[in-house]
PDB file of N, CA, C and O in Angstrom, chain B, residues numbered from 101:
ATOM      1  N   UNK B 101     -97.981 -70.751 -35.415  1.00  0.00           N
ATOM      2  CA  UNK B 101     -97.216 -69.926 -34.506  1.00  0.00           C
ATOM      3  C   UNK B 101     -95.753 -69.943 -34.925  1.00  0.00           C
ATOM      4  O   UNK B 101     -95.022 -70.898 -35.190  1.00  0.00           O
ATOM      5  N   UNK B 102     -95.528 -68.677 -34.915  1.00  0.00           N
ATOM      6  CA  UNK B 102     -93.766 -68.926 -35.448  1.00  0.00           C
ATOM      7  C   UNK B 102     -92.912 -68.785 -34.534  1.00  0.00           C
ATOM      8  O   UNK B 102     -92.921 -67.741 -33.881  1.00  0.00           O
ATOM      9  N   UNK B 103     -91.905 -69.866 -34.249  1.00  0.00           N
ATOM     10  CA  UNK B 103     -91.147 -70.389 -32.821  1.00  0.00           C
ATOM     11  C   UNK B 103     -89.938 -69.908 -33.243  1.00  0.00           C
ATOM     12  O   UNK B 103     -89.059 -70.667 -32.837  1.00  0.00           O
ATOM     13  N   UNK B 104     -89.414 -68.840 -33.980  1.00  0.00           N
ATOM     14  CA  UNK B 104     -88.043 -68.881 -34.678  1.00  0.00           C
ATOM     15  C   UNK B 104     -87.332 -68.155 -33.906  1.00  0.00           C
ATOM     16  O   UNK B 104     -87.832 -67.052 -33.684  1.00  0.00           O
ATOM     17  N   UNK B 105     -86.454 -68.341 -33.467  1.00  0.00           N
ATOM     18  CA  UNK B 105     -85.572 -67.279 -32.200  1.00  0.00           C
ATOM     19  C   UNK B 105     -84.136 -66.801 -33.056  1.00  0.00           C
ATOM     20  O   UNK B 105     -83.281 -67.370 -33.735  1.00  0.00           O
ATOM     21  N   UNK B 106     -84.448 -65.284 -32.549  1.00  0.00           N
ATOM     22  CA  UNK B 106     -83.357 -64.447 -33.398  1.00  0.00           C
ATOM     23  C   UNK B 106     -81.869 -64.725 -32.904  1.00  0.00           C
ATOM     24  O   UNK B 106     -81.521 -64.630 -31.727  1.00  0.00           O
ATOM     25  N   UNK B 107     -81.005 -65.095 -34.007  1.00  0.00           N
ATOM     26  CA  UNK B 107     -79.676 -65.556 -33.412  1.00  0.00           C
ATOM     27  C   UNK B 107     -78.838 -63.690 -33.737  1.00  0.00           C
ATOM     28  O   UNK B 107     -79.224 -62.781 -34.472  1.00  0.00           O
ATOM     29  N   UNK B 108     -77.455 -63.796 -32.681  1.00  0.00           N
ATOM     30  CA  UNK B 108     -76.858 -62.307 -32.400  1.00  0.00           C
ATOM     31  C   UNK B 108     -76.755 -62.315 -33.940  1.00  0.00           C
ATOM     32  O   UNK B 108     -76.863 -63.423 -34.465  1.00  0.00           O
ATOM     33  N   UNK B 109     -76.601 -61.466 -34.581  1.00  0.00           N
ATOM     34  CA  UNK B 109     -76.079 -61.252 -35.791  1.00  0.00           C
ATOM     35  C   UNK B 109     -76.838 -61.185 -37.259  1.00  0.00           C
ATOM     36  O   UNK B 109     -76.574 -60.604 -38.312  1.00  0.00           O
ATOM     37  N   UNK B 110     -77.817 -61.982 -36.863  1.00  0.00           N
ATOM     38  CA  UNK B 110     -78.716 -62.358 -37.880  1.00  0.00           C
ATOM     39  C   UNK B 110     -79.246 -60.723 -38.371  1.00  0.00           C
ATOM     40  O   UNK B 110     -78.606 -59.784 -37.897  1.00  0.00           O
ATOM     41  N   UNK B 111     -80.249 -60.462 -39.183  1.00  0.00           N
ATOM     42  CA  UNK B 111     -80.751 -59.419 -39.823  1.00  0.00           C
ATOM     43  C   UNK B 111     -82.530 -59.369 -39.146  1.00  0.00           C
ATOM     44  O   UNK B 111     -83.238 -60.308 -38.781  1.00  0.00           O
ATOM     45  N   UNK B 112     -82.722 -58.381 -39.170  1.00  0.00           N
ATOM     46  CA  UNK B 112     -83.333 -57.389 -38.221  1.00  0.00           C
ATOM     47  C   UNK B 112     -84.589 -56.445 -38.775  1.00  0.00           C
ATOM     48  O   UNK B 112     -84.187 -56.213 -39.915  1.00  0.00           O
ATOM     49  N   UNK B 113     -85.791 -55.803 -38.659  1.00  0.00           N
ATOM     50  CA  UNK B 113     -86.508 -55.622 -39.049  1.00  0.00           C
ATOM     51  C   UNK B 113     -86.754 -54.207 -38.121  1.00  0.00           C
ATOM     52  O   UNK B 113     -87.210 -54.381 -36.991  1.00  0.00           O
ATOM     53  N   UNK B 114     -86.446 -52.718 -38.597  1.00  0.00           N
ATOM     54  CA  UNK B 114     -86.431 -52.171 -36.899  1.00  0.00           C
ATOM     55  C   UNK B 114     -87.464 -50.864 -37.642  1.00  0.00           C
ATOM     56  O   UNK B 114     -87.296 -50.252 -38.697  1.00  0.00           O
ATOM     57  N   UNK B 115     -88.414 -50.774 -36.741  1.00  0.00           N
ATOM     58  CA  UNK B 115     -89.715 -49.747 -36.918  1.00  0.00           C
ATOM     59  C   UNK B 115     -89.406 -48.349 -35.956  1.00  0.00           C
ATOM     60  O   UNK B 115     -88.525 -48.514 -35.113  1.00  0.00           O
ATOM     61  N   UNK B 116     -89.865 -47.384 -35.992  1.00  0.00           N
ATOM     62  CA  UNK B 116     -90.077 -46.242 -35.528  1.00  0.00           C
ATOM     63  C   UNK B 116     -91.083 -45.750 -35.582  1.00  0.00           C
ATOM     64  O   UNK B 116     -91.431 -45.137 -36.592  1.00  0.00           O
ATOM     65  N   UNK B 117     -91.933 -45.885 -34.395  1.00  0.00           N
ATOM     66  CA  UNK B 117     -93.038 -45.433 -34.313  1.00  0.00           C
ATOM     67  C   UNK B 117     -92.930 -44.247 -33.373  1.00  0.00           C
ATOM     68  O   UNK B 117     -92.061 -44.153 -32.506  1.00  0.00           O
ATOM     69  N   UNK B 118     -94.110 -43.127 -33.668  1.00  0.00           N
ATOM     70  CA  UNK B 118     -93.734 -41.644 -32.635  1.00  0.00           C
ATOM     71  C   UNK B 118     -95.078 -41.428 -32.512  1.00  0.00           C
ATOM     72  O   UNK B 118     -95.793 -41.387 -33.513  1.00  0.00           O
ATOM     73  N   UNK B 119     -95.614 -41.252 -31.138  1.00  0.00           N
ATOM     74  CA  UNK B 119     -97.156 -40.680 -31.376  1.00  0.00           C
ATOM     75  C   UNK B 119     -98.029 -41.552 -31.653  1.00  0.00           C
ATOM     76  O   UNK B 119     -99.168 -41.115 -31.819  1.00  0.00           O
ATOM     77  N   UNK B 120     -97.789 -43.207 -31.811  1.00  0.00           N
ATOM     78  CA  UNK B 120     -98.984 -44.389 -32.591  1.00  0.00           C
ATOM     79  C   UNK B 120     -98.676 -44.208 -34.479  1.00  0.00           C
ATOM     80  O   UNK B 120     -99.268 -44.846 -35.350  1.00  0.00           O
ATOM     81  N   UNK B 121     -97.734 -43.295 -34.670  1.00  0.00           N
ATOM     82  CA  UNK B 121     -97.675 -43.529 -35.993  1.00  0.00           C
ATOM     83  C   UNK B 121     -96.624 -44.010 -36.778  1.00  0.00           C
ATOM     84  O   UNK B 121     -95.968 -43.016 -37.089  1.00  0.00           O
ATOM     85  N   UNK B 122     -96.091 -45.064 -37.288  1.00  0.00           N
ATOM     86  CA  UNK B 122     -95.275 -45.167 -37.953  1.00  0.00           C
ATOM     87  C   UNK B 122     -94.668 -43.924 -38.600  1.00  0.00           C
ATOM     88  O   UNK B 122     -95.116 -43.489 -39.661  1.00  0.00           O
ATOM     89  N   UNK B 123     -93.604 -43.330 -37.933  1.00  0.00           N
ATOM     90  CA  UNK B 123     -92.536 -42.672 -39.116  1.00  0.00           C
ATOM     91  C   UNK B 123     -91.423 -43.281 -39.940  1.00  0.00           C
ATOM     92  O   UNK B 123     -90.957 -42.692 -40.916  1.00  0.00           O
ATOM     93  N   UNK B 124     -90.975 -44.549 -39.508  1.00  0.00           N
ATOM     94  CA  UNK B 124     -89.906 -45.234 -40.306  1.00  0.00           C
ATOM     95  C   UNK B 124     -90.019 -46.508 -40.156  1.00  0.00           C
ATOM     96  O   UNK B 124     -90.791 -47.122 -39.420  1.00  0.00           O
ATOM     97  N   UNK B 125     -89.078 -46.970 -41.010  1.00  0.00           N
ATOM     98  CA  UNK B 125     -88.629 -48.541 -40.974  1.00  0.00           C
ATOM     99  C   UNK B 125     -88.157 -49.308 -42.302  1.00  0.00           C
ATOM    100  O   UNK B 125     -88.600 -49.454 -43.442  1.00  0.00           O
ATOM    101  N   UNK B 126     -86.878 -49.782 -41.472  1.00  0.00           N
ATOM    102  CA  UNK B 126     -85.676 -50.032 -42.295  1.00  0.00           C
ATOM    103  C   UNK B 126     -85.493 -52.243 -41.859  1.00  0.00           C
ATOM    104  O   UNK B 126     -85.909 -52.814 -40.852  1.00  0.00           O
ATOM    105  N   UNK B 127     -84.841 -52.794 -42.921  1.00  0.00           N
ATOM    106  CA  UNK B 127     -84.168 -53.561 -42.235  1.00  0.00           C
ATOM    107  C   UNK B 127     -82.750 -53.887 -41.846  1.00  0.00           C
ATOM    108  O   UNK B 127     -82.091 -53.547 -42.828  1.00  0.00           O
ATOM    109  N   UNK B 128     -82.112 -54.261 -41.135  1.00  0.00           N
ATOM    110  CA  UNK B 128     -81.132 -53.867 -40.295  1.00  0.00           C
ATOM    111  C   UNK B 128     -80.574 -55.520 -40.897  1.00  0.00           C
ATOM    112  O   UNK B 128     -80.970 -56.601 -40.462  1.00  0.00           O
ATOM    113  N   UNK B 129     -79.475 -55.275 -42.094  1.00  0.00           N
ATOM    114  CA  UNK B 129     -78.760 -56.712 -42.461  1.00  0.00           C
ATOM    115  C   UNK B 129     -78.314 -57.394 -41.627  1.00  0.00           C
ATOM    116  O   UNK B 129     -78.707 -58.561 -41.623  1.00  0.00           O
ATOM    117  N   UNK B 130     -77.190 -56.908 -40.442  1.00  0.00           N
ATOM    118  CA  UNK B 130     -76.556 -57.671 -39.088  1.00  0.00           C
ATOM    119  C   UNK B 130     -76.791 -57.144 -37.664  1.00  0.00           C
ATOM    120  O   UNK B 130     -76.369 -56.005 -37.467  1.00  0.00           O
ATOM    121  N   UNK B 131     -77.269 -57.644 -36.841  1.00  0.00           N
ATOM    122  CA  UNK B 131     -77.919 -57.184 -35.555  1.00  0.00           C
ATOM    123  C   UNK B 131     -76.238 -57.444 -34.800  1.00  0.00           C
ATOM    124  O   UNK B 131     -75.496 -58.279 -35.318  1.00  0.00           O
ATOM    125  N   UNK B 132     -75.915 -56.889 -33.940  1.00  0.00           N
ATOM    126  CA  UNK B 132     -74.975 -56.819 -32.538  1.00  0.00           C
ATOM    127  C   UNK B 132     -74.820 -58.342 -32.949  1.00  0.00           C
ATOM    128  O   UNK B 132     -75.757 -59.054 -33.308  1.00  0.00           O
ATOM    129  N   UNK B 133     -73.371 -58.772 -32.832  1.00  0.00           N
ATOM    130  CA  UNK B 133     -73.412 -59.973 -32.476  1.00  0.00           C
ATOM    131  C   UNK B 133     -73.135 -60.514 -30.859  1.00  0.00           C
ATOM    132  O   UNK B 133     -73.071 -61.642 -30.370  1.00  0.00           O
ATOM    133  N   UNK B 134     -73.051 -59.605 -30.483  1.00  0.00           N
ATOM    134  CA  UNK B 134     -72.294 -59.773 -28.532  1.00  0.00           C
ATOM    135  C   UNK B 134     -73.321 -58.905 -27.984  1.00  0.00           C
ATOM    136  O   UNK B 134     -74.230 -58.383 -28.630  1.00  0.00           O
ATOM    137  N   UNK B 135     -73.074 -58.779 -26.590  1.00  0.00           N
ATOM    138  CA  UNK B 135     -73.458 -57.864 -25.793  1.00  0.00           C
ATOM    139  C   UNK B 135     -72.882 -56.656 -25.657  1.00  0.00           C
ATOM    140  O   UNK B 135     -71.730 -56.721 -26.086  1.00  0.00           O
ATOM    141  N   UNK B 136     -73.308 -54.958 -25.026  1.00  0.00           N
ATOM    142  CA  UNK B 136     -72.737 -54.110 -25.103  1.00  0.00           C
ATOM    143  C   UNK B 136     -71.273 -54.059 -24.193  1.00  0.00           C
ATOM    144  O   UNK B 136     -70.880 -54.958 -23.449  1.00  0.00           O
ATOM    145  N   UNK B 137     -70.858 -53.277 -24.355  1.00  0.00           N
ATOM    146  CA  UNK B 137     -69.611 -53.039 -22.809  1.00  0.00           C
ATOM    147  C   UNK B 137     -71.040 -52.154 -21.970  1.00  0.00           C
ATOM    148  O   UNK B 137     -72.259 -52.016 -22.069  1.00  0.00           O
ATOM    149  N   UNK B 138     -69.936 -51.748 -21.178  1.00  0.00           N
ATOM    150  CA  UNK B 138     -71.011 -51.208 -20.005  1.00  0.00           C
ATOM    151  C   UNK B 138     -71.105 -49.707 -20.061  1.00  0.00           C
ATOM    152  O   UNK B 138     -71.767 -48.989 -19.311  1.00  0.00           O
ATOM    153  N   UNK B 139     -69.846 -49.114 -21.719  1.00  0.00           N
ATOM    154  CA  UNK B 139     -70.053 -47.725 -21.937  1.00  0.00           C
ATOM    155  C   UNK B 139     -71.045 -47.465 -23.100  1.00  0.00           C
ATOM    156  O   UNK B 139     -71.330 -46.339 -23.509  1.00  0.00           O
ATOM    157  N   UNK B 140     -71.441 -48.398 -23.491  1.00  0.00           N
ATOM    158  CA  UNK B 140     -72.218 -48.457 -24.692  1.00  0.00           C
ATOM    159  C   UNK B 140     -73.368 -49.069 -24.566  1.00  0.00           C
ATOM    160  O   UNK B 140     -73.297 -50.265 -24.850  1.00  0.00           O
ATOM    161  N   UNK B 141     -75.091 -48.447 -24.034  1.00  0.00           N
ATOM    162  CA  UNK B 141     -76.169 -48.797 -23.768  1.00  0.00           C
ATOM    163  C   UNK B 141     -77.412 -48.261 -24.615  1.00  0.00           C
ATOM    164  O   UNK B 141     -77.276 -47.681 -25.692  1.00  0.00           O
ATOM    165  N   UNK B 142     -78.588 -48.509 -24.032  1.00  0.00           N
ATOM    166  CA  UNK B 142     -79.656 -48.232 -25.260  1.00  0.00           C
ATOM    167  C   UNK B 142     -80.062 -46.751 -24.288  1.00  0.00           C
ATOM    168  O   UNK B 142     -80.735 -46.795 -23.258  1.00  0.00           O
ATOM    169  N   UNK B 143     -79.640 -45.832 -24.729  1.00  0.00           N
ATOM    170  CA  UNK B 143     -79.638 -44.615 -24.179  1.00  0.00           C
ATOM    171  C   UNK B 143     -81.072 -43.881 -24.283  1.00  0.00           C
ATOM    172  O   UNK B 143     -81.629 -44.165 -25.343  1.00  0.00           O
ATOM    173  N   UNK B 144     -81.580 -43.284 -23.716  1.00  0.00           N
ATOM    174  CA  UNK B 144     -83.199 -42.387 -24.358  1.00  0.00           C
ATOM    175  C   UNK B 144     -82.756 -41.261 -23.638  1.00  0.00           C
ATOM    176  O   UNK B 144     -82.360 -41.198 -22.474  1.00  0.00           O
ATOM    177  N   UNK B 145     -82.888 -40.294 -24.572  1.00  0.00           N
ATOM    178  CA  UNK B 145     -82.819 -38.464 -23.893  1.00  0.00           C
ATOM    179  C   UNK B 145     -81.330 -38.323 -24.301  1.00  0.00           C
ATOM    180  O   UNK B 145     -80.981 -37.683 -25.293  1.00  0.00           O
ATOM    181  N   UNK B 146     -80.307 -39.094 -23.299  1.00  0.00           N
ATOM    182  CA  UNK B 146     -78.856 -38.654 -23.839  1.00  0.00           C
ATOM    183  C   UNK B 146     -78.127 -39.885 -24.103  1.00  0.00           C
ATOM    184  O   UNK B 146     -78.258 -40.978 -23.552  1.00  0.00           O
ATOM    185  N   UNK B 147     -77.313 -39.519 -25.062  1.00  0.00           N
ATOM    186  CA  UNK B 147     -76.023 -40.802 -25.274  1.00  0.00           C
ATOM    187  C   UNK B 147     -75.177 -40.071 -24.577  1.00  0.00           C
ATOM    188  O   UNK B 147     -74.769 -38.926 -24.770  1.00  0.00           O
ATOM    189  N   UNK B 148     -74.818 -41.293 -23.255  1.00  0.00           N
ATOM    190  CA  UNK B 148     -73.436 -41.391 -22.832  1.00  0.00           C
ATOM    191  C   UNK B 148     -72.338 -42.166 -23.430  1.00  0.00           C
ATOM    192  O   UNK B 148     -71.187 -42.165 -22.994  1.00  0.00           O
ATOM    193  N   UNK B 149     -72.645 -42.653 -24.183  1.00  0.00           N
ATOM    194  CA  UNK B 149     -71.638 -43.851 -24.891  1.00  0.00           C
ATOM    195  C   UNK B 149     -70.596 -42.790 -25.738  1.00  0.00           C
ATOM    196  O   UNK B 149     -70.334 -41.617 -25.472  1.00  0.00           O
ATOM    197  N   UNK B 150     -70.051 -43.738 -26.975  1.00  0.00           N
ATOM    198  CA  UNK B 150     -69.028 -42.841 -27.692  1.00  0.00           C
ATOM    199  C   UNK B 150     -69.862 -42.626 -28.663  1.00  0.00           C
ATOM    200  O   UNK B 150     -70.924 -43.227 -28.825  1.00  0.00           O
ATOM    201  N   UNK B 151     -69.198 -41.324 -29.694  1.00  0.00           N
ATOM    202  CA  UNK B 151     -70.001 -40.905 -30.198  1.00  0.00           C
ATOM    203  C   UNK B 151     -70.289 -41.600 -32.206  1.00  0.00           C
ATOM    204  O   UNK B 151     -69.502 -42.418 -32.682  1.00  0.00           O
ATOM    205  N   UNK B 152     -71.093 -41.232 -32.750  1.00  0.00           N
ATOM    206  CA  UNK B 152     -70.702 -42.518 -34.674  1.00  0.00           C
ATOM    207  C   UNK B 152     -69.714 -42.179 -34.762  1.00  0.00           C
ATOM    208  O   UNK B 152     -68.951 -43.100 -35.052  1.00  0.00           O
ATOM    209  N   UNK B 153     -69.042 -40.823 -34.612  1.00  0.00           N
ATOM    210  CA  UNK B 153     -67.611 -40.270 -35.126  1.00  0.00           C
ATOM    211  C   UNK B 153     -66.621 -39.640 -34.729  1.00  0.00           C
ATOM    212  O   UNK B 153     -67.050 -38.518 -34.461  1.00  0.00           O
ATOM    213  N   UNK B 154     -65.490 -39.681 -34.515  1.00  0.00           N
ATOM    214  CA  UNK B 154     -64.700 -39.018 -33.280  1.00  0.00           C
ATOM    215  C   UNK B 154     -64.892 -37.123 -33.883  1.00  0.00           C
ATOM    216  O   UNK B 154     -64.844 -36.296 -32.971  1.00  0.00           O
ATOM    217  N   UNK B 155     -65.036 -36.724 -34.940  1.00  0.00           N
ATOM    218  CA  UNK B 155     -65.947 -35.514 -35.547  1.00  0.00           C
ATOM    219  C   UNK B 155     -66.875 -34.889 -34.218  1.00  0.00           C
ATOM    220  O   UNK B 155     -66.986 -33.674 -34.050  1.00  0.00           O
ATOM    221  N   UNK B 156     -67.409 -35.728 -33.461  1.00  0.00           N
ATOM    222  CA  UNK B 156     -68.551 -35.393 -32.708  1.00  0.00           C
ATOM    223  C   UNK B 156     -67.867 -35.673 -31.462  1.00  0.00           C
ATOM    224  O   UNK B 156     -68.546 -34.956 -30.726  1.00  0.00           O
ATOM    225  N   UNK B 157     -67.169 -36.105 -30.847  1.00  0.00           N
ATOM    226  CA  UNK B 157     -66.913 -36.094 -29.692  1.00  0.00           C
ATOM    227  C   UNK B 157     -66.938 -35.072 -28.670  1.00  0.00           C
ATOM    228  O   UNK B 157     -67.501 -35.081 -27.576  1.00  0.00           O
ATOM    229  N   UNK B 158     -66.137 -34.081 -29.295  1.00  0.00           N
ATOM    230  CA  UNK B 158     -66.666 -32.972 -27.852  1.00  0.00           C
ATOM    231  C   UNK B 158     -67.751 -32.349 -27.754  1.00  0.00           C
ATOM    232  O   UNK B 158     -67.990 -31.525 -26.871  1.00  0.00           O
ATOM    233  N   UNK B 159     -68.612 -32.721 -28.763  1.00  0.00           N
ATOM    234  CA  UNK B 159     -69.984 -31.834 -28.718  1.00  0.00           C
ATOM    235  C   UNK B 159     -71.113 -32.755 -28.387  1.00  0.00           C
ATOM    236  O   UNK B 159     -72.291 -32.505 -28.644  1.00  0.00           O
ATOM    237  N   UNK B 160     -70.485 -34.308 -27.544  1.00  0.00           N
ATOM    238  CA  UNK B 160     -71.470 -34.847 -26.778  1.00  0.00           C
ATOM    239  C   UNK B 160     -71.677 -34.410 -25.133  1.00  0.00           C
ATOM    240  O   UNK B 160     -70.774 -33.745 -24.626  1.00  0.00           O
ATOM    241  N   UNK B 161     -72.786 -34.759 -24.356  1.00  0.00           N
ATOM    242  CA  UNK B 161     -73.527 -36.075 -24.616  1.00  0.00           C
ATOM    243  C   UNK B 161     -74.771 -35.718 -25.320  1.00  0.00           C
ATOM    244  O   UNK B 161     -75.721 -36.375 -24.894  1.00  0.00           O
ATOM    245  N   UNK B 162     -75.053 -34.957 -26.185  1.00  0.00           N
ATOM    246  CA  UNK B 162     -75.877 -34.761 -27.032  1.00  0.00           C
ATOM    247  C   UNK B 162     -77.540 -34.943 -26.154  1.00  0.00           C
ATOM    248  O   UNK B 162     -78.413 -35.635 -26.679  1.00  0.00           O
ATOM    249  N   UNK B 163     -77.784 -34.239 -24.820  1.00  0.00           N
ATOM    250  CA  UNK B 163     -78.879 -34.429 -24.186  1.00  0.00           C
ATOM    251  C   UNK B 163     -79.553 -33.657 -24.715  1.00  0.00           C
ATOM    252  O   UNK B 163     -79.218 -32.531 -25.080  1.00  0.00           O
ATOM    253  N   UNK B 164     -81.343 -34.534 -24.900  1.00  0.00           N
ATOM    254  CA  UNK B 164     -82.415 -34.028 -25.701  1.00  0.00           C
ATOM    255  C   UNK B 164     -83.357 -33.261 -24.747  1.00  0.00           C
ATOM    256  O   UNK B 164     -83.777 -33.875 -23.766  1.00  0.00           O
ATOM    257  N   UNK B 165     -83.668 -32.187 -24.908  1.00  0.00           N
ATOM    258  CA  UNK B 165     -84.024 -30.944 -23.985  1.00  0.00           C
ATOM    259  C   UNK B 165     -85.405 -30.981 -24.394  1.00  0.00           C
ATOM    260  O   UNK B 165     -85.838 -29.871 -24.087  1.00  0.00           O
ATOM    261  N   UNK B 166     -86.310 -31.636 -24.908  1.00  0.00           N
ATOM    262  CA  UNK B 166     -87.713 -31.744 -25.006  1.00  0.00           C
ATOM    263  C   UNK B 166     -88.159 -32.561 -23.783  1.00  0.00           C
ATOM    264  O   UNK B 166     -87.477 -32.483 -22.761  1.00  0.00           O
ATOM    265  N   UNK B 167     -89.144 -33.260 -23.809  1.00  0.00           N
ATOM    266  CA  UNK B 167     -90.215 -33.866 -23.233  1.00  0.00           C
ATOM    267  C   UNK B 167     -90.410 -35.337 -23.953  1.00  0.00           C
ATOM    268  O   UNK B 167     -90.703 -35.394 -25.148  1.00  0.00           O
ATOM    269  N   UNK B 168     -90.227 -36.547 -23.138  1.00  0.00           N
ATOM    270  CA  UNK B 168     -90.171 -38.087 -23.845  1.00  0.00           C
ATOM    271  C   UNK B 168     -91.221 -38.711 -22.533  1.00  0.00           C
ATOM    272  O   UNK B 168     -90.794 -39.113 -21.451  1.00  0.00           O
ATOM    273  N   UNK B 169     -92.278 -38.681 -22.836  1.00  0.00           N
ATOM    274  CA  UNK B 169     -93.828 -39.312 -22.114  1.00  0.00           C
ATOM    275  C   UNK B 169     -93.638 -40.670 -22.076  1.00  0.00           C
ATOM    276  O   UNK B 169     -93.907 -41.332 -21.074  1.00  0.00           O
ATOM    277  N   UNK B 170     -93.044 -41.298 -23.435  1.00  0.00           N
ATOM    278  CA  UNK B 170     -93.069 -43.012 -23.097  1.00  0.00           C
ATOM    279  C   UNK B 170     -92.220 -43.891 -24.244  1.00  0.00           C
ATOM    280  O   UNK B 170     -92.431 -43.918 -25.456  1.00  0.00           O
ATOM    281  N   UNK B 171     -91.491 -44.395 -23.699  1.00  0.00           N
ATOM    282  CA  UNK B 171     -90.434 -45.423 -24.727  1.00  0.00           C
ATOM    283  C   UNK B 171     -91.062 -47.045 -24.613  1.00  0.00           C
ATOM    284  O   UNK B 171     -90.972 -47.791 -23.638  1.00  0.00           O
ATOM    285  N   UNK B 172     -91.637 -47.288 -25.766  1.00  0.00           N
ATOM    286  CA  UNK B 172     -91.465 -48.988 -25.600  1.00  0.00           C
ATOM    287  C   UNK B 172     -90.613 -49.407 -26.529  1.00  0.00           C
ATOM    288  O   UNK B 172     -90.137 -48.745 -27.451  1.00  0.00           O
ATOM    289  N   UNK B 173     -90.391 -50.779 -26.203  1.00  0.00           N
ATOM    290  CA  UNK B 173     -89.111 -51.336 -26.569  1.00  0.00           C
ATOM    291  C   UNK B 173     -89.471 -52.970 -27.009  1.00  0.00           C
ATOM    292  O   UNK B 173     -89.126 -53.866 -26.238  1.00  0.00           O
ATOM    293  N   UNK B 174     -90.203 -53.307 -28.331  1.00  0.00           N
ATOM    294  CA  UNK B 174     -90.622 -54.819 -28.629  1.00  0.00           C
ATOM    295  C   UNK B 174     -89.147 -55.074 -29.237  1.00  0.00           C
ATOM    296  O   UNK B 174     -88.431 -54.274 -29.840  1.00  0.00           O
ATOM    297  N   UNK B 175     -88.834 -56.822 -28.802  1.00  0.00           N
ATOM    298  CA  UNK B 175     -89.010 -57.632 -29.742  1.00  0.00           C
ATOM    299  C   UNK B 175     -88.951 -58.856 -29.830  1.00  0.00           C
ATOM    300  O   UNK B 175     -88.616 -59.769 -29.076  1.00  0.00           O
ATOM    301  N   UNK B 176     -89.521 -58.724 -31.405  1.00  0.00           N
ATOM    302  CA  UNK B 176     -89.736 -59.780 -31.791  1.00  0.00           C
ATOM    303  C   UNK B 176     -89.274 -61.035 -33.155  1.00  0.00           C
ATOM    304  O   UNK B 176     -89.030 -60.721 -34.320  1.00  0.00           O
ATOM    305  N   UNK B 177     -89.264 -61.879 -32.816  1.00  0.00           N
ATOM    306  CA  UNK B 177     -88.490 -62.863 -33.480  1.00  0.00           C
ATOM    307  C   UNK B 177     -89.115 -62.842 -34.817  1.00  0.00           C
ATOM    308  O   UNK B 177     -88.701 -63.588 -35.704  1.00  0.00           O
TER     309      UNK B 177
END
């Protein structure tokens, strides 16, 4: 059994699955080392937060106008 607990910062393993199928997956060298502020959250449908680039700012909150049935959210160490 592997007991290894992910420390903030450490490197990261992050999948994208859509539908039951793997479409991606990357590994992620440094994970967050802190917690968010309270403008910056794990958003689904729209980002309210700021935007990757001040380029994009007025053309947020970038809300996704489809249909999202179900978000899960693992993880694991």
């Amino acid at each position: 059994m592997d007991t290894t607990i992910a420390k903030p910062g450490a490197p990261a393993e992050v999948v994208l699955i859509v539908d039951g199928h793997e479409v991606a997956r990357t590994t992620v060298k440094r994970t967050v080392p802190a917690a968010f502020t309270a403008s910056e959250s794990f958003d689904v449908g729209i980002d309210l937060g700021s935007p990757v680039a001040l380029d994009y700012f007025e053309r947020r909150p970038f809300k996704f106008v489809g249909k999202i049935e179900n978000v899960t959210v693992q993880l694991k160490p």
